[in-house]
C-alpha positions, 0 to 999 in steps of 0.5 A: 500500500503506498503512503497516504495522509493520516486523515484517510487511513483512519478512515480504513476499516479493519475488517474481520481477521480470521487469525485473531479471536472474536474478543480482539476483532470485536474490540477493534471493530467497537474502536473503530466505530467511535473513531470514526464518530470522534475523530481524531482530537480537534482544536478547541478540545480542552485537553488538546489546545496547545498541540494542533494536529492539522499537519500531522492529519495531512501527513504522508505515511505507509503502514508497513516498511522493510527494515534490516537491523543487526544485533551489533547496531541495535547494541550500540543504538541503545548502549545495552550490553550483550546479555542484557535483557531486551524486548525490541520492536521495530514499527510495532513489530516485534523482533524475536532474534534481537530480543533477549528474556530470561526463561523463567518470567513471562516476559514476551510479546503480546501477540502470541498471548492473544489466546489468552483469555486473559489479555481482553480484560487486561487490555481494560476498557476503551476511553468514553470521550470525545479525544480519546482518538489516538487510543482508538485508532492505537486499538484497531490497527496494532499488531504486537506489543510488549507482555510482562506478567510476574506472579506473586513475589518474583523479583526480576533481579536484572533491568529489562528494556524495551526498545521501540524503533521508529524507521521511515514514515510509518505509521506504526502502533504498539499495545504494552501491558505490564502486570505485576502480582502482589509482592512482585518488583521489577526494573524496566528501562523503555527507550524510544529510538530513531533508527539511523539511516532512515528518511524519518517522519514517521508517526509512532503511537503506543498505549500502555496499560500498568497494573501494580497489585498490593507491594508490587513496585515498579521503577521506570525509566522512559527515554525518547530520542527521536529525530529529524520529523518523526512525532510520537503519541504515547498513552500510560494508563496505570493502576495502582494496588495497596502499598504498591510502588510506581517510580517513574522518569521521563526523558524527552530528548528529541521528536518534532512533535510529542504528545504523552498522556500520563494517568495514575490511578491510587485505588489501594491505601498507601499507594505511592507514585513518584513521576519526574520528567525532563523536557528538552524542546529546540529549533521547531520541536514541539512536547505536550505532557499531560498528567493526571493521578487521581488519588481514589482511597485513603493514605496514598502519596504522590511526587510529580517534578517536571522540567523544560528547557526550550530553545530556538522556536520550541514549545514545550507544554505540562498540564498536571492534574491531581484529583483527591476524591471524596473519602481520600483523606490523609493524601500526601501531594506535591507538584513542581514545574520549573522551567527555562526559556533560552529563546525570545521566540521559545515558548513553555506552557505549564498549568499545575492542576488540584482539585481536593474533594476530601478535608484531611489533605497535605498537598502543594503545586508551584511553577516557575519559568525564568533563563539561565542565571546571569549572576552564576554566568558572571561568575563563571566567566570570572573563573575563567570559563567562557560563557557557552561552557557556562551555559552549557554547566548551568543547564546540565546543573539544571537536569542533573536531579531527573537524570540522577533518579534513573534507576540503571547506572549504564542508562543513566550514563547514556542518556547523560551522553545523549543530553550533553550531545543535544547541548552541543548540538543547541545554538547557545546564543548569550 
């Protein structure tokens, strides 16, 4: 099939397929059929209104591509050791002979799980809103996906990443579900990845759905690091049992246009979410970041600290929402946004977000948007250390507290080299 706008493919019905069970083309079909009733998000749409898709609809996009990658390429992308435990995707297909999983945990792809009764419950229900386009459209056209499945107690004792390549203008859609059993834990480091080589451009559009039973713990780290035109939609929908454990970083390094939708569901008591995100946006890139935890029971506990640098003609935006509902007493909530604008023409829109239904309640939210220290730079410069050196440090300093909260060390060093890459890459103007 040759490429064609994005407006005309989600017009495509996906039709009965013969190799999947009922449950699944039921749920495309139903998918379907509200995307073709809301369509994708329009402007005006509250939730939509700082990220305009009208050159994303026009889009030129193929559904498929022939892609060849090698174990030693994909090592070096991702800076991953030989042994290292990987689920790798290339365009939402999954690759079984880059991949590597211990025997013992189920940790496979989501495809050859689908006659399993379980994932239809495990899918969870489809959004009932009138934005909820791009989960629809992610419903009736994936093929594959990441399957984490841990019973009680088992501790995965070594990280395990998810690699996600986007290569050529596709249009391309993964479906992750992460379920840890009570008492369970695991490291999962997620990288979204350009594949050097390709034209770019292409759209990828991933959900996933995170389910942490009581004292399940998950630390997660999420890096993105595309280039040139490609754009991103990605959707997290998690729950979290009693006493569970969500640390989660975020890291967007690259992408013309990112749009992440975040959302955390407190539904045991002493449910703790930590959620930290960094946002590097230059030239005419373009990150929206939207998160909502919704604290549903007594005694839970929420982190959120987001930061933006933008530069050139960059746009970067965070909308966090935090809802304590009725009876959650003894909430614990802190909100933080701090922001940095190098650029005249850079533009940072962030919107901390409470509603507090419940009277016993400890909770905070602040944002700031300001430039790099002129004092700090003077001093620098009095020191000897000229001034794009200075910029560079301040702003390093800056990103330093994310970037350290990155659970693997060899993660962390590498997305701290990708990070020092961007800043040698930013025209940094006095």
């Amino acid at each position: 099939m040759s490429a064609m706008p994005l407006s005309e493919i989600i017009s495509l019905d996906p039709g009965f397929n013969s190799n999947e069970p009922d449950w699944l083309n039921v749920r495309r079909q139903l998918a379907f059929e509200r995307l073709t009733a809301t369509g994708l998000p329009v402007e005006g749409s509250e939730n939509w209104r700082y990220s305009s898709l009208r050159s994303l609809l026009r889009k030129n996009l193929n559904t498929q591509a022939d892609v060849v990658l090698e174990s030693e390429q994909l090592l070096s992308l991702a800076g991953l050791e030989q042994d290292s435990y990987r689920m790798v995707f290339v365009n939402g297909l999954y690759q079984a002979h880059l991949s590597l999983v211990p025997d013992d945990i189920k940790i496979t792809n989501l495809a050859s799980e689908f006659e399993n009764s379980e994932i239809d419950a495990l899918l969870g229900d489809m959004p009932d809103a009138a934005d909820a386009g791009f989960s629809y459209l992610n419903t009736t056209k994936f093929q594959d996906g990441l399957f984490i499945q841990l019973e009680k107690n088992t501790l995965c004792e070594q990280p395990v990443h998810l690699i996600q390549l986007s290569a050529g203008d596709v249009l391309s859609n993964a479906r992750h579900i992460i379920h840890l059993a009570d008492g369970a834990s695991l490291t999962l480091v997620e990288q979204v990845i350009e594949l050097s080589g390709q034209t770019g451009g292409g759209l990828l559009n991933t959900q996933t759905q995170v389910m942490l039973a009581d004292k399940a713990r998950l630390d997660w780290t999420r890096a993105q690091t595309l280039a040139g035109k490609s754009t991103l939609v990605d959707r997290v929908d998690c729950r979290l049992a009693a006493g569970s454990q969500l640390h989660c970083t975020h890291l967007d390094l690259g992408g013309l246009w990112v749009r992440h939708d975040f959302s955390v569901e407190l539904q045991g008591q002493n449910g703790f979410i930590e959620v930290d995100g960094m946002v590097m946006v230059r030239g005419r890139q373009h990150t929206d970041f939207h998160t909502r935890i919704d604290h549903q029971v007594e005694n839970c506990t929420s982190r959120e600290n987001f930061k933006c640098i933008a530069d050139g003609r960059g746009r970067g935006v965070y909308n966090g929402k935090i809802l304590v509902q009725v009876g959650a007493d003894g909430t614990d909530s802190a909100q933080k946004s701090a922001n940095l604008l190098l650029s005249e023409h850079a533009e940072i829109d962030t919107k901390p977000d409470l509603e507090i239904l419940a009277d016993d309640v400890i909770a905070s939210h602040g944002a700031t948007v300001g430039q790099l220290d002129d004092d700090a730079l003077f001093y620098m410069r009095t020191r000897g250390i000229d001034e794009k050196l200075g910029r560079k440090l301040l702003m390093r300093a800056f990103c330093q507290e994310v970037i350290d909260l990155v659970e693997v060390e060899s993660a962390r060093e590498s997305l701290g080299a990708k990070l020092d890459q961007v800043f040698e890459e930013m025209e940094l103007v006095g």
